[in-house]
N, C-alpha and C positions, 0 to 999 in steps of 0.2 A: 850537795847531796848526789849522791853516784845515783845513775838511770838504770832505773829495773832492766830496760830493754837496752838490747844490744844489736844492730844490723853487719851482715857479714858479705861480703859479694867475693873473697877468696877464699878458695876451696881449701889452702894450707891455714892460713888464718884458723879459720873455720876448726878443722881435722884439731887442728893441735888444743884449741881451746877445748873441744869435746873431750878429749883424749885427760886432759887436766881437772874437767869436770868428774868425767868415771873414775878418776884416781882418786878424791877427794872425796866419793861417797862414800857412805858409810851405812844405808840403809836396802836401799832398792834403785835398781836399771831398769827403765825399761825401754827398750827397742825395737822400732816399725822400718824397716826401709823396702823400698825395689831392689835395689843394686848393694850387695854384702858380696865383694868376690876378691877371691883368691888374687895378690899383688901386695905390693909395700903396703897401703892402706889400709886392704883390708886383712892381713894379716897382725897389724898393729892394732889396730881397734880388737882382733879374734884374742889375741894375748891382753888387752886392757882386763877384755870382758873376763876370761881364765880366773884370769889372776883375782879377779872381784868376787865370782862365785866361787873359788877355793876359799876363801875369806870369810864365804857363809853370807854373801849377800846375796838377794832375793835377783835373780837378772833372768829376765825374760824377755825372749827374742824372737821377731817374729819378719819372716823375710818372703819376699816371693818368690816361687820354683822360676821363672822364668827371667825374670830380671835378673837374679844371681847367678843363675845357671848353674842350679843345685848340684853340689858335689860333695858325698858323702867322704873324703879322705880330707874336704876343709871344715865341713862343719860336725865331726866327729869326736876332734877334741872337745870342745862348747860343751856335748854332751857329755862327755867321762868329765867333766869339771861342773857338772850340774847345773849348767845354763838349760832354764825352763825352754825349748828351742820347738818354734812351731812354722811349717812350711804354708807358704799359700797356694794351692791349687799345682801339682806337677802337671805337665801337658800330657793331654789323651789325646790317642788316636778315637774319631767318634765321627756318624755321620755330621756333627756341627762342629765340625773341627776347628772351624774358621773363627766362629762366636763363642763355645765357650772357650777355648784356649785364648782369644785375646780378654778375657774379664779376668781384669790383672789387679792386685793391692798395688797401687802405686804413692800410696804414703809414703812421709818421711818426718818422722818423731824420735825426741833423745828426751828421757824425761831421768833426773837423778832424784833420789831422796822425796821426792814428792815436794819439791822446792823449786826445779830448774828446769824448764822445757827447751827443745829447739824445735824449730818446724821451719822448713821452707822446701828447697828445688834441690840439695845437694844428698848425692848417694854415695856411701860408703864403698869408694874403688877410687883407686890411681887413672884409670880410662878416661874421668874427668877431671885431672887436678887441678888442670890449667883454664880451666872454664870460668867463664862468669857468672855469677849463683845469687840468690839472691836468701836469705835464711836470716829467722830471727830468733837471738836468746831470750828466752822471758825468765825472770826470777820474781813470780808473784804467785804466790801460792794459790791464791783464787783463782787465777787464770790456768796454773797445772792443774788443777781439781777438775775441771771442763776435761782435758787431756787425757787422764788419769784415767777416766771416765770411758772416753773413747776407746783409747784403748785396749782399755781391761773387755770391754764390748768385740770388738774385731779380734779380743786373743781369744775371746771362746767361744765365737762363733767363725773361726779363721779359713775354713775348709768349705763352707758352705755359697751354694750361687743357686739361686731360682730365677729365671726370667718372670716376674708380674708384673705389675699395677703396683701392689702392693709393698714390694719390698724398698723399704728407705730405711734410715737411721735420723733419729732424733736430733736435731740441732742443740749444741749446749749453748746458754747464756749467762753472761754477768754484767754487772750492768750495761756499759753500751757496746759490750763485746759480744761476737756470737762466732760460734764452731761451727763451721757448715761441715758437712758428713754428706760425702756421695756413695753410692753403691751402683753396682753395674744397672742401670737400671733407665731406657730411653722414655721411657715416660716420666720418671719424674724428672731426672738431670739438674735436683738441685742448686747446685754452683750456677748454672747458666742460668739459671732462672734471677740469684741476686744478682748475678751483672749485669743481667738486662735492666733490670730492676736501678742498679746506679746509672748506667747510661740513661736510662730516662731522665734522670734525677739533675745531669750533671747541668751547669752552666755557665762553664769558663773553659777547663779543662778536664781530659779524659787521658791518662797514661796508661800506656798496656805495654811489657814485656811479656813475649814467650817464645818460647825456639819451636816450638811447631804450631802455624797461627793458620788455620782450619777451621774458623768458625762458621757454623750451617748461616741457612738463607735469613732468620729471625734476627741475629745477632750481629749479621753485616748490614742489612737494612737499618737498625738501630743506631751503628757506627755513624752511617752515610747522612740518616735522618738528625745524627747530633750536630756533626760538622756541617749540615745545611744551615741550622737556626744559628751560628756563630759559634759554636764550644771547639776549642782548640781541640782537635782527638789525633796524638802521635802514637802511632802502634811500631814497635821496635821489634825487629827479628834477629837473627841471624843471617848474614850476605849467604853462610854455607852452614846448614844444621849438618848434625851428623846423621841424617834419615835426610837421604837426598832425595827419595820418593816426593817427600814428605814434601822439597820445595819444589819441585815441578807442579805438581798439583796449585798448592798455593800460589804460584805464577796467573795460573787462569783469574783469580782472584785480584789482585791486586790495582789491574786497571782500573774494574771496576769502585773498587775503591778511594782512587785517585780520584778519581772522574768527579766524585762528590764530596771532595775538601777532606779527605784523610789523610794525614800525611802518614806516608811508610817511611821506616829509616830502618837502613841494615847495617848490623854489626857487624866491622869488618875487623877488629883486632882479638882473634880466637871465634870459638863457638859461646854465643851465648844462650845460660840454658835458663836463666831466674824467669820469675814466674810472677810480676808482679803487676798491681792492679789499683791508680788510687783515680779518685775524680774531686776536683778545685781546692788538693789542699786541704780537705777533708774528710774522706773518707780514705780506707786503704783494703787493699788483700791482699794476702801474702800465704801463697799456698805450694800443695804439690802438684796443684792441677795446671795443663796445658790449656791454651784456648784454640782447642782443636773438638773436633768429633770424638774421639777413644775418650779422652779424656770424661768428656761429660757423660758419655754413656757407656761405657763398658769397662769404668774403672775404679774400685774405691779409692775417692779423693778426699785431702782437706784443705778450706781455707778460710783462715784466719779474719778476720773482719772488723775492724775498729774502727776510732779517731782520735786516739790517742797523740798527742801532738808533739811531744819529741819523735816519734816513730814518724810520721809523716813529714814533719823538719829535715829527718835524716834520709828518708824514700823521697824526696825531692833532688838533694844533691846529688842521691844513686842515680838516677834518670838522667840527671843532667851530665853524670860523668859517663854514662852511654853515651850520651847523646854526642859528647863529645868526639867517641872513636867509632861514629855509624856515618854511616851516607845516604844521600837521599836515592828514590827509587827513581828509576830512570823513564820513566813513561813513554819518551819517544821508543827508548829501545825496545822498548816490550811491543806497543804498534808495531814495528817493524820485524818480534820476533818472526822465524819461521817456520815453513808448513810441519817440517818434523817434529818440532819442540809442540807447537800446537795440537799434532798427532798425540804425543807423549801424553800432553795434558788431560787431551777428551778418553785418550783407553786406560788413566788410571781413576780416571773421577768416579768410576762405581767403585770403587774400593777406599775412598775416601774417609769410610766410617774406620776402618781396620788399621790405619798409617799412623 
């Protein structure tokens, strides 16, 4: 019996299979990403879409001004072919330039027919093709209905950002699956709250991919506090993100983490950007969220939540086949880093939240 669920960690893989799925609809697209830009990709995916809503199918599209780097001579055809097409937030000049311009949609959703989801770390551009990604196909209808949901929710309220208390999004449920839903929002930061939540939980093993690994003071305490009582916790980065801010900062980190049985391992064959999350084998995440600061707070994110156990069979090998082309973190050299690079570290650590 062929498996609902499908794991993807290449970005052509990936691309082509989407590209086969929007040709084969026949009902409704719909589409969420950060990154929809102008290149081989996403001019390919711009003509899939075209050619679906000249067709009369329902395609609605939903991208953000900054991630894309909104350009109305690319996404203009979409419009004269009748793609339902809605921007997330253009950037303003504003005395809070700094916070609201980063509260970004950093989703990444492909839903066909109301049959077929994808959801993971990969954006529609050539800039990453070559990356390591980590994205899954679902073909369960029960499971796209949660989706469907969502983002029928973020297409009509797409424009909108309050700083409160208040503002969240509802988590969807099916049986032992659940939709985590973030919104810019540092009080509640959802996501972080169920990771913490499995790190408590774990008692063997803790696996974490993410290419920018910025977790605040609650959630490295946690790490350190797992790998004290015995749970194996390997956290995998990238040797080089492509936000190089982003690993200077996280350099000041990383001792610390050593220091109390965490093992760090960097990927040195490309940029790795997947985004994944599971603890002993059974549980998993699999989102569009970073496990950094922006992420938890100043970004709509999602991630996926299960135990489903082909899916986690298959998120075992992927780790492992990281783990294969990463290295370990060097800890003498970091003691011995010097007074510059330590410079570097301590005058970008206030802007930590923003990276």
């Amino acid at each position: 019996m062929e498996s609902k669920y499908q794991l993807f960690n290449d970005n052509l893989v990936l691309f082509n299979d989407m590209l086969k799925s929007i040709e084969s609809a026949t009902k409704c697209i719909l589409l969420e990403t950060f990154r929809f830009g102008v290149g081989s990709i996403g001019e390919k995916f711009r003509s899939a879409l075209i050619i679906k809503a000249r067709q009369g199918l329902k395609v609605k599209l939903l991208v953000d001004a900054w991630g894309s780097d909104y350009d109305n001579s690319f996404f203009n055809p979409l419009i004269e072919a009748g793609v339902d097409l809605r921007v997330y937030k253009k950037l303003k000049l504003a005395r809070t330039y700094f916070v609201k311009n980063h509260c970004r949609n950093h989703r990444k959703i492909l839903m066909i027919d109301n049959k077929i989801t994808y959801i993971g770390s990969s954006n529609i551009t050539a800039y990453s093709l070559n990356w390591r990604e980590l994205n899954l196909k679902i073909e369960d209808v029960n499971l796209t209905k949660l989706f469907r949901y969502s983002f029928n929710e973020s297409f009509r309220s797409y424009n909108k950002y309050t700083l409160t208390k208040k503002s969240y999004k509802r988590n969807q449920y099916h049986n032992s699956w659940v939709l985590v839903q973030d919104v810019p929002n540092p009080y509640r930061q959802t996501i972080k709250k169920y990771y913490q939540k499995m790190i408590d939980r774990a008692t063997k093993d803790i696996l974490i991919e993410s290419p920018y690994f910025l977790p605040g003071h609650i959630l490295r305490k946690k790490l350190c506090d797992a790998a004290k009582r015995g749970v194996n916790v390997v956290v995998t980065m990238p040797f080089h993100s492509d936000v190089r801010l982003v690993d200077i900062v996280r350099r000041k980190y990383l001792g610390e983490l050593h220091e109390s049985g965490v093992k760090i391992r960097l990927y040195t064959s490309g940029n790795l950007h997947s985004k994944g999350f599971m603890i002993d084998d059974e549980v998993f995440s699999i989102s569009s969220s970073n496990f950094d600061y922006r992420s938890f707070r100043y970004q709509y994110e999602l991630a996926l939540i299960g135990d489903e156990k082909s899916i986690l069979e298959n998120l075992r090998i992927h780790f492992d086949e990281t783990l294969i082309h990463s290295k370990e973190f060097d800890y003498e050299s970091w003691k011995k880093r010097s007074g510059v690079e330590k410079f570097f570290e301590w005058i970008l650590l206030p802007i930590r939240y923003l990276l």
